[in-house]
C-alpha positions as a Markdown table, in Angstrom:
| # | Residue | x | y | z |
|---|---|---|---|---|
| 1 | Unk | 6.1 | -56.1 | -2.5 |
| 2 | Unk | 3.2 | -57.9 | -0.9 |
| 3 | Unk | 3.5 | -60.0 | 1.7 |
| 4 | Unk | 1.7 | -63.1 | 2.1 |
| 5 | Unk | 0.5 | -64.3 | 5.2 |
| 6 | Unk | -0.6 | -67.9 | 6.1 |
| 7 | Unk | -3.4 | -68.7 | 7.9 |
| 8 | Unk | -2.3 | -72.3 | 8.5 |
| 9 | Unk | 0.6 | -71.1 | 9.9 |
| 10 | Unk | -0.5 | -68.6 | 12.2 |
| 11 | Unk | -3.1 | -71.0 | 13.4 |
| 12 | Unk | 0.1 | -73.8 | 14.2 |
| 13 | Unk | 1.5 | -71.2 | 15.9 |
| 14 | Unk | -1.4 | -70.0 | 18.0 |
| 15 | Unk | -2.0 | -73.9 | 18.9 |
| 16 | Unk | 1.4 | -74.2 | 20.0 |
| 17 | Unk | 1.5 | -71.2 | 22.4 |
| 18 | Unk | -1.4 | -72.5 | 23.6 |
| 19 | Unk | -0.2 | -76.1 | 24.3 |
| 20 | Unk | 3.0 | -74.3 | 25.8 |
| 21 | Unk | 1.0 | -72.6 | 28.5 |
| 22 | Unk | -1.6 | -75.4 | 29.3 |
| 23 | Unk | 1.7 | -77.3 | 30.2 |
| 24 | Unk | 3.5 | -74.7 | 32.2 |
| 25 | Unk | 0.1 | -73.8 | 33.9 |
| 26 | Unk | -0.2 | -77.9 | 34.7 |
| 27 | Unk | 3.4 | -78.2 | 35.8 |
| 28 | Unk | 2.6 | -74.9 | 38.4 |
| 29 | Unk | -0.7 | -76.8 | 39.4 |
| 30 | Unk | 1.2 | -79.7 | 39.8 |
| 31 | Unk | 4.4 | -78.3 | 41.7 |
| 32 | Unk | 1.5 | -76.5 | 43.6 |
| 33 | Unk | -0.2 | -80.0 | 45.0 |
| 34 | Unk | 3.1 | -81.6 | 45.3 |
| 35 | Unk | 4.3 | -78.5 | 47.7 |
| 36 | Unk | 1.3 | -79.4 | 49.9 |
| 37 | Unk | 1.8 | -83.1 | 49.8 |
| 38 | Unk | 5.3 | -82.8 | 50.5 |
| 39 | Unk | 4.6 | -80.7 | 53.4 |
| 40 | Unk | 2.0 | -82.4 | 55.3 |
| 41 | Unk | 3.8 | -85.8 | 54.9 |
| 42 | Unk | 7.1 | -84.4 | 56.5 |
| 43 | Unk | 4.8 | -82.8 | 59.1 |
| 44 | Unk | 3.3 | -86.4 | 59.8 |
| 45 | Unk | 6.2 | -88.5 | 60.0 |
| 46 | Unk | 8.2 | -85.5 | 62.0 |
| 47 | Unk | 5.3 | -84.6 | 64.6 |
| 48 | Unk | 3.3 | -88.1 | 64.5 |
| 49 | Unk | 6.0 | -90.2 | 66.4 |
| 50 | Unk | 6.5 | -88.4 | 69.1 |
| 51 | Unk | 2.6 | -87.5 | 69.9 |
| 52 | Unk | 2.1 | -91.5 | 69.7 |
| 53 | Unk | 5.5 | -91.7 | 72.5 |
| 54 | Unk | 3.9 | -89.1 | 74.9 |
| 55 | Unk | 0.3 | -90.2 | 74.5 |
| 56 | Unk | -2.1 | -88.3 | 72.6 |
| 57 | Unk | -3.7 | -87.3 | 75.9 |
| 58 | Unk | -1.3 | -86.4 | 77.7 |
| 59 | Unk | 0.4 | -84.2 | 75.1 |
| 60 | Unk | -2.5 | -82.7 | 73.7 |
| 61 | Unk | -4.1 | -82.1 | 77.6 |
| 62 | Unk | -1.4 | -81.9 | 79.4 |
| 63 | Unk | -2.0 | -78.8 | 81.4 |
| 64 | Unk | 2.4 | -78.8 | 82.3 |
| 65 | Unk | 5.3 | -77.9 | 80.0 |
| 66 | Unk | 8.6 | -78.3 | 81.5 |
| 67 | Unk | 11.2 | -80.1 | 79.3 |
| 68 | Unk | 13.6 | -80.6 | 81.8 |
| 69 | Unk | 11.3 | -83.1 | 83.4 |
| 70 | Unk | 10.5 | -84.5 | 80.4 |
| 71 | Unk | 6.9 | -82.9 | 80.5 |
| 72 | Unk | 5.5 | -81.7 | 77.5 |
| 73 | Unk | 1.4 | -81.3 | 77.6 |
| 74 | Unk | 0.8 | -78.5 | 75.4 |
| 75 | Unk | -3.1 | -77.7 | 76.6 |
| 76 | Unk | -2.4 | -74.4 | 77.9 |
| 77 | Unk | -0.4 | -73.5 | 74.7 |
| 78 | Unk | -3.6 | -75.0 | 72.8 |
| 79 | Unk | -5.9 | -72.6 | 74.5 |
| 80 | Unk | -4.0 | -69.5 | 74.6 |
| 81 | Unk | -3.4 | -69.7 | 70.9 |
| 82 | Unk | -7.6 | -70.8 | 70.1 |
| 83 | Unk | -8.4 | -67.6 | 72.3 |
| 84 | Unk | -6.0 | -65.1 | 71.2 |
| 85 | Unk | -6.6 | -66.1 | 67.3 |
| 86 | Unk | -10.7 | -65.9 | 67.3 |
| 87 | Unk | -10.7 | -62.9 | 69.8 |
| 88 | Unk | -8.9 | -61.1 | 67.3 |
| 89 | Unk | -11.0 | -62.3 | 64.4 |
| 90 | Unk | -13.9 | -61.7 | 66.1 |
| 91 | Unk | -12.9 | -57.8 | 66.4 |
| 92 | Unk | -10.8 | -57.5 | 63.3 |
| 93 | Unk | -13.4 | -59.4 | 60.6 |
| 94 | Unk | -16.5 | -56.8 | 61.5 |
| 95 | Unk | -14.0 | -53.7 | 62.0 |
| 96 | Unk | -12.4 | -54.9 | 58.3 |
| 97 | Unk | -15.2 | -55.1 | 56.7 |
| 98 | Unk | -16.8 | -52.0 | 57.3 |
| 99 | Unk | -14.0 | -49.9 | 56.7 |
| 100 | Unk | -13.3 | -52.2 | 53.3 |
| 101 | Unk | -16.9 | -50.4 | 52.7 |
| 102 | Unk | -16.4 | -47.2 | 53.5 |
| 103 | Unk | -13.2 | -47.5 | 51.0 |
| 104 | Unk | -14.9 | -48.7 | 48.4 |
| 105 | Unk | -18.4 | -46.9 | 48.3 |
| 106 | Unk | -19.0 | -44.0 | 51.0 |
| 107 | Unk | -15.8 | -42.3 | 50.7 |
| 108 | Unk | -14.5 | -40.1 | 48.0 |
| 109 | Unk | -11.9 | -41.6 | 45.8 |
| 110 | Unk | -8.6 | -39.2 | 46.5 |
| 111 | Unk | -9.1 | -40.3 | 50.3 |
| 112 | Unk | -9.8 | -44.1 | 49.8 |
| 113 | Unk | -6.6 | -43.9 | 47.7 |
| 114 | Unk | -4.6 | -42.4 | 50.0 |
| 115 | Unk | -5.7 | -44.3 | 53.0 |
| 116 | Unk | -5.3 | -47.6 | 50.5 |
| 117 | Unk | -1.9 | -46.4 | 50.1 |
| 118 | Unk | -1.8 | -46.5 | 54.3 |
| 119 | Unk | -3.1 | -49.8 | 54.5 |
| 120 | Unk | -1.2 | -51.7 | 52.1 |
| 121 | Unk | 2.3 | -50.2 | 54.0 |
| 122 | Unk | 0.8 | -51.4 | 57.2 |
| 123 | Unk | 0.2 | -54.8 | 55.6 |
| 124 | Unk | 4.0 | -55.1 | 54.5 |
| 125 | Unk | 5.5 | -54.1 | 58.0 |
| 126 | Unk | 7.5 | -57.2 | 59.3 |
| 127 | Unk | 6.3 | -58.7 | 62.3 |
| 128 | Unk | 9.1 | -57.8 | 64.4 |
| 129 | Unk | 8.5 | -54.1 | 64.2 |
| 130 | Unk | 4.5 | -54.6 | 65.2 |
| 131 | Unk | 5.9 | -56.6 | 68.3 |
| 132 | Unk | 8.4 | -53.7 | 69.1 |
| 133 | Unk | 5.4 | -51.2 | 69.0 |
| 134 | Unk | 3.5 | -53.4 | 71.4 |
| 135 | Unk | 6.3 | -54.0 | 73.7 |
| 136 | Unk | 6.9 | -50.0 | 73.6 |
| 137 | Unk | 3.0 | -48.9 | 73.7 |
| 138 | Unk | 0.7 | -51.4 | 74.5 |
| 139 | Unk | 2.8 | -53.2 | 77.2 |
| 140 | Unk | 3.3 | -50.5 | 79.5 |
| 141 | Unk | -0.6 | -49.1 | 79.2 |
| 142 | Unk | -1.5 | -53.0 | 80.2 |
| 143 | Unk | 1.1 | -52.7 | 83.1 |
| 144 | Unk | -0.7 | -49.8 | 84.3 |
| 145 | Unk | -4.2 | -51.6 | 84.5 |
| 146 | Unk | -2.4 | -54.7 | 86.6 |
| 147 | Unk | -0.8 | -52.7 | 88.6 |
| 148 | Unk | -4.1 | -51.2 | 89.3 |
| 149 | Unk | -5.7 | -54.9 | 89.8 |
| 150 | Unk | -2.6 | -55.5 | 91.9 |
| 151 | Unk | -1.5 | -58.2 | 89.5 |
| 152 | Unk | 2.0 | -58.7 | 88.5 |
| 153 | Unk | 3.4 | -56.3 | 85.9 |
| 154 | Unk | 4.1 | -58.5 | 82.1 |
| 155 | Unk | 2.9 | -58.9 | 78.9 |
| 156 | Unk | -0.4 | -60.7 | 78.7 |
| 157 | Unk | -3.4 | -62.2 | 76.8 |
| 158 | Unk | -5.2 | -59.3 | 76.6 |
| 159 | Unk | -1.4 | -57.5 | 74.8 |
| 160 | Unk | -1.3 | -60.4 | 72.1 |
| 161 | Unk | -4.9 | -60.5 | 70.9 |
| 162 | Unk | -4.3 | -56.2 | 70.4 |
| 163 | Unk | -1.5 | -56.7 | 68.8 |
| 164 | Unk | -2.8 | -59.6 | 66.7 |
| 165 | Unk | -6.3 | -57.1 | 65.3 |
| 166 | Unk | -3.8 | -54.3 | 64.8 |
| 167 | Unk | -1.7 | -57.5 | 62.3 |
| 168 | Unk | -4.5 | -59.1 | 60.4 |
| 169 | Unk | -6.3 | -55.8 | 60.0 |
| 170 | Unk | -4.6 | -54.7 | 56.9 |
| 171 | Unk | -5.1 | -57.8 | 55.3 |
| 172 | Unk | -8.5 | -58.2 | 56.2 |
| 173 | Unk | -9.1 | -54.5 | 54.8 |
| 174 | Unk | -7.9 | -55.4 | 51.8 |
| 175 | Unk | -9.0 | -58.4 | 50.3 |
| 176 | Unk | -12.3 | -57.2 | 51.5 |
| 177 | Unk | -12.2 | -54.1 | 49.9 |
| 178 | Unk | -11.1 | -55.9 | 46.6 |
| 179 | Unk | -14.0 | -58.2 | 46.6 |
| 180 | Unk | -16.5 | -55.8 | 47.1 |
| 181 | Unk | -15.0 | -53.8 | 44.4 |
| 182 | Unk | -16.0 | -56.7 | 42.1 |
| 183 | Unk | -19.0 | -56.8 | 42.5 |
| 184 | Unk | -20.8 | -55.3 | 39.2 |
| 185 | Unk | -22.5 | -52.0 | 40.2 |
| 186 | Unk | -25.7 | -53.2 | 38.4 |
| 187 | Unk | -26.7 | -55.0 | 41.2 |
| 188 | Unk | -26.4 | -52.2 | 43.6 |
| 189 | Unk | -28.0 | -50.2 | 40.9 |
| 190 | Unk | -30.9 | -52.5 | 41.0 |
| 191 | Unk | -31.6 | -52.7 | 44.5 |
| 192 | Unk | -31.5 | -48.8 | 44.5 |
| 193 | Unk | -34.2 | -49.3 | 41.5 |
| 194 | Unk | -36.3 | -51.7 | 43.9 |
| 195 | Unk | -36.7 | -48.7 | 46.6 |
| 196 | Unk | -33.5 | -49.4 | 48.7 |
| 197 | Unk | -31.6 | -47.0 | 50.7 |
| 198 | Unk | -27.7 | -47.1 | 49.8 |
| 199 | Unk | -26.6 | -49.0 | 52.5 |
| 200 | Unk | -29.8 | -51.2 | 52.4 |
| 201 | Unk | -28.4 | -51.7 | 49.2 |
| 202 | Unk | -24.4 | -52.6 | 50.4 |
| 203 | Unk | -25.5 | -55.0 | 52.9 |
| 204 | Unk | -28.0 | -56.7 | 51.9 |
| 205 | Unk | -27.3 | -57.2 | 47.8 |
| 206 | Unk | -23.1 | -56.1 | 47.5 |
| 207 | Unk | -22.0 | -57.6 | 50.7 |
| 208 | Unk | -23.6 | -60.9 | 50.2 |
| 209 | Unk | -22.1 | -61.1 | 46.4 |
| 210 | Unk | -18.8 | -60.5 | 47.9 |
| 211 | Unk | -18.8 | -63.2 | 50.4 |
| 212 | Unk | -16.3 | -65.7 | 48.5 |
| 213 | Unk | -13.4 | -62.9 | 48.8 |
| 214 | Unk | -14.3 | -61.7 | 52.6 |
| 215 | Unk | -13.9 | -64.9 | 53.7 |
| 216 | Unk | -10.7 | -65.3 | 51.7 |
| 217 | Unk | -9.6 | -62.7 | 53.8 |
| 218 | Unk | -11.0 | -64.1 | 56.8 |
| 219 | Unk | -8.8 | -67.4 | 56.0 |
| 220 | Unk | -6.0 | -65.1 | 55.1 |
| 221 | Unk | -6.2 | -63.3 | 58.9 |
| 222 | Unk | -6.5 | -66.5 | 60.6 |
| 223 | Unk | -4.3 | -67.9 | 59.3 |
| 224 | Unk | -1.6 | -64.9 | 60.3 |
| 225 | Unk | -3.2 | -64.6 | 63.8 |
| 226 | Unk | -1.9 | -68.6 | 64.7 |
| 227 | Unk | 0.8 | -68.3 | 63.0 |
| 228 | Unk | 2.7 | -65.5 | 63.7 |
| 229 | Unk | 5.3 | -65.9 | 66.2 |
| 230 | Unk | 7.7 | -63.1 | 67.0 |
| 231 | Unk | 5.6 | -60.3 | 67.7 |
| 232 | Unk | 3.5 | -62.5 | 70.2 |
| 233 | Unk | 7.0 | -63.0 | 71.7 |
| 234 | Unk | 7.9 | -59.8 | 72.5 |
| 235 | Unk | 4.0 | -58.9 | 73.9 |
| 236 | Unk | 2.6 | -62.2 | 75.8 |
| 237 | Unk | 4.9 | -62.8 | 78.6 |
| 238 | Unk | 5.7 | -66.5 | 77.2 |
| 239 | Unk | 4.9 | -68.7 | 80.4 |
| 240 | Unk | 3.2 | -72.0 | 79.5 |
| 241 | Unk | 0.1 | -71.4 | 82.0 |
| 242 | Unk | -4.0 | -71.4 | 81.3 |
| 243 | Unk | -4.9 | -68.0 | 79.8 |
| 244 | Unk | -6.1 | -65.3 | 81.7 |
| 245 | Unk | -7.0 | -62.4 | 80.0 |
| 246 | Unk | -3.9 | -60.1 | 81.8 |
| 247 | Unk | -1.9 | -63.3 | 82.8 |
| 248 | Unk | 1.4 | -63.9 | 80.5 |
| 249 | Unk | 0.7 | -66.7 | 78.3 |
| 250 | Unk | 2.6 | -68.8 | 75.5 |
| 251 | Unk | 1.4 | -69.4 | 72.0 |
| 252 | Unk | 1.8 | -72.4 | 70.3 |
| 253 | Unk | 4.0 | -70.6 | 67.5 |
| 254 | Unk | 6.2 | -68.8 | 70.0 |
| 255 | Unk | 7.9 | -72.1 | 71.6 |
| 256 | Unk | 8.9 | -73.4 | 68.4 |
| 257 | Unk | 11.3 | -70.2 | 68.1 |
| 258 | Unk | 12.2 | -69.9 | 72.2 |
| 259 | Unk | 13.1 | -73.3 | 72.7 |
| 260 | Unk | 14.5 | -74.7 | 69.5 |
| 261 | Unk | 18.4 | -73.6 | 70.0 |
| 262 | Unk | 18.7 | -76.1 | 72.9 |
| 263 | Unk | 16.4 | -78.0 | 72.4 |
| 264 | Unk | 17.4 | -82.0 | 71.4 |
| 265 | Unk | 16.1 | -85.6 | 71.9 |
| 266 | Unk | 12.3 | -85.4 | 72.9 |
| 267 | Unk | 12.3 | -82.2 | 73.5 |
| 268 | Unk | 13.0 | -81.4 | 69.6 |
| 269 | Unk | 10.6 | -83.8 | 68.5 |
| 270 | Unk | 7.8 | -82.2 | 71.1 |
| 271 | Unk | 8.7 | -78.9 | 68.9 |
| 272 | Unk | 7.9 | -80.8 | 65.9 |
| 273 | Unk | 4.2 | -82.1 | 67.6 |
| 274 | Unk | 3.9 | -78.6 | 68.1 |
| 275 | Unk | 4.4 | -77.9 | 64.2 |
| 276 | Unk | 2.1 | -80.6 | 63.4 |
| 277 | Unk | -1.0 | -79.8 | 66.1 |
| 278 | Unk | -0.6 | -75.9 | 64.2 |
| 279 | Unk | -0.7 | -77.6 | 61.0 |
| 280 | Unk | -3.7 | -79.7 | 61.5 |
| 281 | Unk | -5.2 | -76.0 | 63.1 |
| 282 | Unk | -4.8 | -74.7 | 60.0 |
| 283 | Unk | -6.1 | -77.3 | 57.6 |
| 284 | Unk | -9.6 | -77.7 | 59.6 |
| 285 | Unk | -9.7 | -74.0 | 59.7 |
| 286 | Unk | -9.1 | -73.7 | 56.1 |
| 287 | Unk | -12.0 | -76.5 | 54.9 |
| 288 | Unk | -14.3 | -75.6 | 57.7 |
| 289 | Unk | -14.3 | -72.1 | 56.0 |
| 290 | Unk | -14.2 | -73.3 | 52.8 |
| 291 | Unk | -17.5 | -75.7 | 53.6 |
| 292 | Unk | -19.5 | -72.9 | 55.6 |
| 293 | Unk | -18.8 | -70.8 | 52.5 |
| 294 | Unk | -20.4 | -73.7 | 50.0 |
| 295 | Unk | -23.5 | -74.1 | 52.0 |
| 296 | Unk | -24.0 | -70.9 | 52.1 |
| 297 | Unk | -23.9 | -70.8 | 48.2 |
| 298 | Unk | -26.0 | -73.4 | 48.1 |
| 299 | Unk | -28.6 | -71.9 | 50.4 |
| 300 | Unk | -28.6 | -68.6 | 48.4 |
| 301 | Unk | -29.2 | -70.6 | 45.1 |
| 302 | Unk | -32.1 | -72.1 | 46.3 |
């Protein structure tokens, strides 16, 4: 027997699939902006009050932290974190990128895969297992170089920012890799066509076009570098003074974790500042990123 099929009704159907998913994909959008909301009003009315009770000065430039005198300027904490974070970028986003290069055009493809294989495992190691690497190979080859300096033997500055490239590496690497991998090869092919070299080519027509998802990684690596807490912990030496490059230091994230089993009262709600001041790190980051990235568009289409 034949079997008659409608049109009408396979065309209601496709329009109600369609509806379905518009809907669930504006309910995600919306859960989405609603998540963010959420988060930076809590952060507001939780770290707000007390910055406003201590004085934006004084907490912000406050060069001592000691709770137990009620003394809670987070300045050196500030700087420690600024340092550690860019110094890190500033070595990890050029070291990134080239290799994300050499993965996805100089290098044959059984070896990028492999080593793709590599760096997507290093990328899912926890954090606590980087900090126990630096605290068992890095430390003790930093102890060495103050004890030659006739400093005082500890984790440092200089421990947290290596252990922070070797972190946000990964990441870096691949996000990088992926954009540059979608770039369409007729523009590489065209530059070739023009008289350029291959890597006249890569860095002048296939890095540029990839831009949007190397600084995607940049924001990603950034963003890990102030954040992350526990490895820092177990490689900085954790004393709330000005940074020096092999001086123990304290990072913003790692007082939050150190401090917030007994902490109470004002002390609590300084933790909470803390959260907020990272939180506010994050968002100018994040949109003065996203508005270097935007001009530079708009330069290019010009």
């Amino acid at each position: 027997m034949e079997q008659n099929i409608s049109i009408v009704g396979g065309s209601r159907t496709k329009s109600a699939v369609e509806k379905s998913m518009n809907l669930i994909f504006l309910v995600c959008g919306l859960a989405a902006v609603i998540c963010v909301v959420c988060m930076t009003v809590y952060m507001v009315f939780s770290g707000g009050p007390v910055i406003g009770k201590l004085g934006v000065i004084d907490f912000l430039f406050g060069q001592t932290w000691n709770p137990g005198n009620s003394q809670f300027g987070i300045a050196p904490m500030i700087l420690s974190s600024i340092i550690a974070a860019f110094s890190a970028i500033l070595i990890a986003v050029p070291t990134g990128v080239l290799v994300a290069v050499f993965l996805a055009k100089l290098t044959h493809s059984k070896l990028a895969s492999a080593l793709r294989m590599l760096i997507d495992l290093l990328a899912g190691i926890p954090s606590v297992v980087y900090g126990l690497l630096g605290a068992i190979l890095i430390v003790p080859l930093i102890f060495d170089i103050q004890t030659a300096l006739g400093l005082p033997t500890s984790g440092c500055l200089l421990s947290a920012i290596i252990i922070l490239i070797i972190m946000i590496l990964p990441t870096i690497i691949s996000v990088s890799e992926t954009a540059i991998r979608t770039v369409p090869q007729q523009y590489e092919d065209a530059s070739l066509a023009l008289g350029s070299t291959r890597l006249q080519s890569i860095f002048k027509v296939t890095l540029p076009a990839a831009k949007s998802g190397i600084v995607a990684g940049m924001v990603l690596g950034v963003g890990r570098a102030i954040g992350e807490a526990m490895a820092v912990i177990m490689v900085a030496g954790n004393a709330a003074i000005m940074p020096e490059l092999l001086r123990p230091v304290r990072l913003l994230t790692a007082s939050i974790p150190i401090e917030w089993a007994y902490s109470s009262g004002l002390h609590r709600e300084a933790l909470y500042g803390i959260g907020l001041v990272l939180f506010v790190f994050i968002m100018i980051i994040n949109i003065s990123l996203s508005r270097i990235l935007k001009k530079g568009g708009d330069n290019g289409d010009r």
